[in-house]
SEROLUM-745279 format. One line per field, with one value per residue (C-alpha): x, y, z. Coordinates in steps of 0.2 Angstrom, whole numbers. Example, Ala and Ser with C-alpha at 12.3 -4.5 7.8 and 13.67 -1.06 7.14 Angstrom:
BEGIN
xx	62  68
yy	-22  -5
zz	39  36
***
This chain:
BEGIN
xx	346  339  322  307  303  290  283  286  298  301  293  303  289  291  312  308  295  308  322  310  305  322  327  309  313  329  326  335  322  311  292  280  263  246  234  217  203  184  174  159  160  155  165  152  151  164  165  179  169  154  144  133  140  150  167  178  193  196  189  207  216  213  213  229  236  232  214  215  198  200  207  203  200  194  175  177  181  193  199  204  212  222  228  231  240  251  253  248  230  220  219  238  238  226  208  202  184  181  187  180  191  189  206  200  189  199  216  227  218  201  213  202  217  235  247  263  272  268  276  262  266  268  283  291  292  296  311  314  317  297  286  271  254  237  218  203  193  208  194  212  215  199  180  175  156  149  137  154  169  183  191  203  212  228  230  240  223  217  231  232  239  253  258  257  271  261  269  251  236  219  201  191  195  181  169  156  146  138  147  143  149  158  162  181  187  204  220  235  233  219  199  189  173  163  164  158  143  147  156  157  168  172  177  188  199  203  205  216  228  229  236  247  254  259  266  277  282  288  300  314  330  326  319  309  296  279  266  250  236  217  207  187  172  163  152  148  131  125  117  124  128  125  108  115  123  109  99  109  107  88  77  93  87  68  70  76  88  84  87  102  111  106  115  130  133  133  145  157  157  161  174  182  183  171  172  157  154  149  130  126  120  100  95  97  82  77  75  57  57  56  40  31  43  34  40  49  52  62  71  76  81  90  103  103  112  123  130  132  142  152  153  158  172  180  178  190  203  201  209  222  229  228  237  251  253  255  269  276  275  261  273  283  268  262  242  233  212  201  189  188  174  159  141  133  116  115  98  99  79  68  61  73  73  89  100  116  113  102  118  120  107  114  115  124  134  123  108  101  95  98  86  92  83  77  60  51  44  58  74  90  106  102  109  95  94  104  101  105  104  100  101  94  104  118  113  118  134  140  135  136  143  132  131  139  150  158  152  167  159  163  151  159  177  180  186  189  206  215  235  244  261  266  279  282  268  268  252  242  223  226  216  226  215  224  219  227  224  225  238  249  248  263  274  270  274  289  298  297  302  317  311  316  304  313  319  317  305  308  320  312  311  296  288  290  276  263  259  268  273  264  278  280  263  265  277  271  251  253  260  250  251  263  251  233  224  213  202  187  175  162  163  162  177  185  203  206  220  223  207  198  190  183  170  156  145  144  133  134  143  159  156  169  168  180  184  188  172  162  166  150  150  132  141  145  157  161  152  162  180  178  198  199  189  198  214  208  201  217  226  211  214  234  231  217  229  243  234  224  208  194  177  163  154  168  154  143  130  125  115  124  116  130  125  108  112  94  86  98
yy	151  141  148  142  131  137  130  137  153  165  180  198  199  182  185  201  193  182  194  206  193  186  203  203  187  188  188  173  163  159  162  152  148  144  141  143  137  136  124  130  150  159  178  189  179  186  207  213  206  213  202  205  191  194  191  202  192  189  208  212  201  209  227  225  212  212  208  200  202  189  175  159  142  126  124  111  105  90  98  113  102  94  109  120  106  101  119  110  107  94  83  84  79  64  73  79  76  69  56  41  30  34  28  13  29  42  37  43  59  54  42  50  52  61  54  48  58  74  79  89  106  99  86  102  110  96  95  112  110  114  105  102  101  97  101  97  89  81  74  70  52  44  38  39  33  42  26  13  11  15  3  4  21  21  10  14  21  29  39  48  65  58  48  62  74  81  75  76  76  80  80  70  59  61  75  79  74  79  93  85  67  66  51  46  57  53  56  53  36  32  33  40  34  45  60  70  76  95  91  103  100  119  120  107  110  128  123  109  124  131  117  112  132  130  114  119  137  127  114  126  113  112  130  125  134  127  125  122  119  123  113  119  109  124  130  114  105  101  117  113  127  132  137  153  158  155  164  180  179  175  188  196  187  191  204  189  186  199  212  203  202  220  225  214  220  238  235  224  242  253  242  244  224  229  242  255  253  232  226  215  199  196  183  166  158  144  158  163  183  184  190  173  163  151  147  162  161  141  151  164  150  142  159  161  144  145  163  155  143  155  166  152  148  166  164  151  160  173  160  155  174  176  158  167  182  172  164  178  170  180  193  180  170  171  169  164  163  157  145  132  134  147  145  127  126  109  105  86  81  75  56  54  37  25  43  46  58  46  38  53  47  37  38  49  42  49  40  53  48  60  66  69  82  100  98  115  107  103  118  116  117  102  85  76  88  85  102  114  132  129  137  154  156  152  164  177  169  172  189  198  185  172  152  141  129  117  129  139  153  166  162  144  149  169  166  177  180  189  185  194  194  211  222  213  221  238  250  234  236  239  228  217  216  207  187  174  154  145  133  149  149  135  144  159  150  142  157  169  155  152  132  127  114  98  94  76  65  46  45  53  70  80  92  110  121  126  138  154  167  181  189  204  208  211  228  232  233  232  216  202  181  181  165  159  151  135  125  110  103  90  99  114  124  141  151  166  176  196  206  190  173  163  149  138  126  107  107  124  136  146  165  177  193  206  205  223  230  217  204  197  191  199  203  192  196  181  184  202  189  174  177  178  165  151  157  156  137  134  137  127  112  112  113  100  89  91  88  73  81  68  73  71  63  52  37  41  29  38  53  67  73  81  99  97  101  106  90  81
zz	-577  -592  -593  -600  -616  -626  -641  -659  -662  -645  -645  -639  -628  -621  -618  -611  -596  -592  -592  -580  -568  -563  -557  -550  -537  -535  -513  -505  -503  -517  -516  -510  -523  -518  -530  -526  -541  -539  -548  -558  -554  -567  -574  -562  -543  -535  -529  -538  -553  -551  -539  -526  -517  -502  -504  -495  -495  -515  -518  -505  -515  -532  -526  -518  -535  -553  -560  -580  -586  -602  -593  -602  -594  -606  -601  -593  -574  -578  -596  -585  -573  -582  -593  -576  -570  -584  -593  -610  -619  -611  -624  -624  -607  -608  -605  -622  -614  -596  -583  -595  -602  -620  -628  -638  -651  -646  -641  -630  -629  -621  -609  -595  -582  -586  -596  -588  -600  -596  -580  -568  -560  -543  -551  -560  -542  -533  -544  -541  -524  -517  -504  -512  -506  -512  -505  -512  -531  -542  -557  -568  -564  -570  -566  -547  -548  -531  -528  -528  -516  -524  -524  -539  -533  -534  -551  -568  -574  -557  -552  -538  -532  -523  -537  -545  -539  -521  -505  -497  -502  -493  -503  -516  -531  -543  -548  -538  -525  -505  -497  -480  -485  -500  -510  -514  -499  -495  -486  -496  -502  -485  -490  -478  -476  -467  -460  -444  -439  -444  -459  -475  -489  -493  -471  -474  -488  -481  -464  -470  -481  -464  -456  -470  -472  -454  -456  -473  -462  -448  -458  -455  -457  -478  -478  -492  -499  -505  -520  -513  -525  -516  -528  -522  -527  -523  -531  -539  -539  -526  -518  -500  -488  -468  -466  -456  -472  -484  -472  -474  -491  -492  -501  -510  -528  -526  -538  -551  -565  -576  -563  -556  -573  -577  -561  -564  -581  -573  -559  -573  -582  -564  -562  -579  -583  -598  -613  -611  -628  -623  -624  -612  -622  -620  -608  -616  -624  -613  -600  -594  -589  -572  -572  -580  -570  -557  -540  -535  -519  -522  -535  -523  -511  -525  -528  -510  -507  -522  -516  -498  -505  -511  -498  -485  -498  -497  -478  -479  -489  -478  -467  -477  -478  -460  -457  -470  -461  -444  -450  -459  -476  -484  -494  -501  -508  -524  -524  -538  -540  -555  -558  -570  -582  -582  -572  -575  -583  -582  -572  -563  -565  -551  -552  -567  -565  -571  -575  -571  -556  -549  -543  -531  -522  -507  -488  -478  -465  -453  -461  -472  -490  -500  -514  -530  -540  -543  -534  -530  -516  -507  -502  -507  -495  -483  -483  -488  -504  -522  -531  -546  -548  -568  -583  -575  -564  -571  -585  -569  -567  -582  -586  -597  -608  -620  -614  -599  -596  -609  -623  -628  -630  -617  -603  -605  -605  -597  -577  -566  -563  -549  -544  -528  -524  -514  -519  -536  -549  -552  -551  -539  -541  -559  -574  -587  -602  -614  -615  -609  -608  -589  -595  -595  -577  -575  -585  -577  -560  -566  -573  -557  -545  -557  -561  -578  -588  -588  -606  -604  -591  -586  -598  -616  -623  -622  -629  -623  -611  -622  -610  -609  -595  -592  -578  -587  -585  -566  -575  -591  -595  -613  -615  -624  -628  -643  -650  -653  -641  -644  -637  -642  -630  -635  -652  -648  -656  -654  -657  -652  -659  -650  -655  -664  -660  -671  -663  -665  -658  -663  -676  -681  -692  -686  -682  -679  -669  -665  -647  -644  -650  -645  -633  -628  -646  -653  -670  -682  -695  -702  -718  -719  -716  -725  -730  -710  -708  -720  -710  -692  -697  -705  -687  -679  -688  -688  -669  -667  -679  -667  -651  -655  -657  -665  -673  -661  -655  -650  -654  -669  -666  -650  -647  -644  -628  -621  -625  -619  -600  -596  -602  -587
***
């Protein structure tokens, strides 16, 4: 067995999780691995992390798996895609900020799809003898405007996912878009451009999973097991859901954020996935109290979609379980949840004429035209509706922690985190509290189904994983990442390193804080540290030098409007 590269100096830690998980997958056949990632879910929306929301299916999972309660993820959705799918940093892989093309400031870090050079998690398995399968957002080969046909899918800066390493693929191209009609909706390399009547996007992909599960189970003459990657859009903007389920949850947030994030933080502490000694951080500054805020009962509509969404996501892996356990493969499947970046504050203006989500306004195939923008006047969850929750709500989302997606702070970057895989982790229901990055999820994959990374791809050397295996914590509690994590997006920075992260946001000075004591980063010590300080830059800027990281704005001349979400 040759293992799995890692970059710099192995650790004894390292060699010993390697070591342990061979002995722990040594059954004839090797397991099967589904991952499942949700798009815009912030640390606190799902049960076993402190929501109200129901999700009885994910809460069984981690009760009956292994929770990891500083799971990192890289703010982003197509940053974190790209990381998760290539076990690497995304500007290693080709997106050091979105789908754009920005190569000609920023190189081939800001290509905007993944670089040929970095072989993709479902290659690696594909190599190692694995079907592999793909359902649902890729947002890694490149700009899919909603409002175009598109029509250069499938070219050298377009990839797709079955030019990518996945034997089939089943979902949407670009980033976003109607959950009823969805733009760049494809099969394989086929667009599909319309949809039926009864058509929802979260339905879909986990009713697809099932099919493709029973499929994979029943190709008996390779006896091959599978890698199935659930890619979810939900839940995304826009606030689409089956007015049955919003129903259900209609009146549940009338109390209002304050209230909900109070709760929240006081489940996360029952549960054990916070310190009792942790303050919750204050509710952010752009929020009204609930008492002064107007339209209450749109608001309450607004929360009541978004929880649907997510609810009639877990229905669906609900369905996926059952489909495992009907073809006797669910105990030899790994299963892996997360999402890819914290709650979304980003807002999406009514009448904003000439912006870019205007280009979401276009006509359903059933005729509908669809509205774009957070109108109080109008309820969200229709097709003829383009909605956010907004910076509130997602404030909810992401308690108890400070900020939101694409800040790298921990409301940005902390998913929750949950991986299954019965009879191979010790103690199951238990909490991992030691952090950990997403790109460490390949190598993680990778080492218990016994697939070495290659050493070479078409025909150069690479690099090695920068991910590294966390088997041995499915055995051992105590076990931590033997190296720093990094991460920059749209300037802002942050490493963490065991008990400390340094971070800061573009335009701002660095602040430290000491993640044991106080991980919703209320106390600053980084005029207590400066020797700390200096050193935990040093690491930053070695890193950032090594990956390609540029200054930004990536273009100087413009406005940096990029961390102004609630002016959208």
């Amino acid at each position: 067995h040759q293992g799995i590269r890692s970059s710099g100096r192995e650790s004894e830690v390292y060699q010993r999780g390697l070591h342990e998980s061979i002995i722990m997958t040594s059954s004839k056949k090797k397991p099967n691995v589904i991952w499942i990632m949700a798009d815009d879910l912030g640390f606190s929306d799902i049960g076993c992390f402190g929501s109200e929301i129901e999700t009885p299916h994910l809460d069984a999972l981690g009760q009956s798996g292994l929770r990891m309660s500083a799971m990192y993820n890289c703010a982003r959705c197509c940053p974190s895609r790209a990381s998760l799918l290539t076990g690497v940093y995304p500007h290693q892989a080709g997106i050091g900020h979105m789908a754009s093309n920005d190569s000609e400031v920023g190189g081939s870090a800001y290509q905007g799809y993944l670089r040929e050079s970095i072989p993709t998690v479902a290659e690696v398995f594909k190599e190692g003898g694995y079907q592999t399968i793909m359902l649902g957002k890729w947002h890694v080969g490149g700009e899919y405007p909603p409002h175009l046909i598109p029509e250069h899918a499938g070219d050298p800066q377009h990839p797709m996912p079955v030019q990518r390493g996945f034997d089939q693929h089943y979902g949407t191209l670009g980033g976003a878009g109607s959950y009823y009609d969805p733009p760049s909706l494809v099969q394989d390399e086929t667009l599909l451009p319309s949809t039926p009547d009864d058509y929802y996007y979260t339905d879909a992909i986990n009713d697809r999973a099932c099919e493709a599960i029973r499929q994979a189970s029943s190709n008996t003459e390779e006896n091959k097991p599978f890698f199935m990657y659930v890619a979810h859009l939900c839940p995304h903007w826009p606030l689409h859901a089956p007015p049955e389920v919003i129903k259900k949850y209609r009146g549940r947030y009338k109390a209002g954020w304050d209230h909900l994030r109070g709760e929240r933080f006081q489940s996360l502490k029952r549960l054990g996935m916070l310190q009792p000694t942790w303050e919750c951080s204050p509710r952010h500054e752009k929020v009204p109290s609930w008492d002064d805020a107007p339209n209450k009962d749109w608001e309450d509509a607004r929360m009541a979609t978004y929880a649907a969404m997510i609810d009639v996501m877990d229905q669906g892996i609900g369905r996926i379980i059952q489909t495992l356990k009907d073809v006797n493969e669910f105990d030899n499947t790994i299963i892996i949840f997360l999402s890819d970046n914290g709650g979304c504050a980003e807002f999406l203006k009514e009448d904003n004429v000439g912006a870019w989500c205007e280009n979401y306004a276009t006509v359903a195939s059933d005729g509908t035209q669809t509205v774009v923008g957070n109108d109080p006047n109008r309820m969200p969850g229709g097709r003829d509706s383009f909605m956010s929750y907004d910076l509130p709500w997602a404030n909810v989302s992401n308690s108890p922690f400070r900020l939101f997606k694409s800040w790298v702070h921990e409301g940005g970057i902390a998913t929750p985190f949950l991986v299954h895989y019965p009879n191979h982790i010790s103690n199951p229901g238990r909490i991992h509290h030691s952090p950990w990055i997403m790109l460490d999820i390949m190598a993680t994959c990778l080492d218990l189904c016994h697939i070495p990374y290659p050493l070479t791809w078409k025909g150069t050397t690479i690099p090695p994983l920068e991910g590294k295996s966390f088997a041995s914590v499915f055995q051992d509690n105590d076990i931590e990442r033997p190296e720093p994590m990094f991460w920059e997006h749209q300037g802002n920075c942050a490493v963490r390193l065991r008990r400390w992260k340094l971070v800061k946001n573009h335009g701002h000075d660095w602040e430290l804080f000491n993640m044991d004591e106080d991980r919703t980063e209320l106390h600053n010590l980084a005029t207590e540290e400066p020797e700390r300080v200096q050193e935990m830059i040093t690491l930053w800027k070695e890193w950032a030098a090594r990956c390609g990281v540029k200054e930004w704005p990536l273009y100087p001349d413009e406005e940096d409007w990029s961390n102004r979400p609630w002016d959208w």
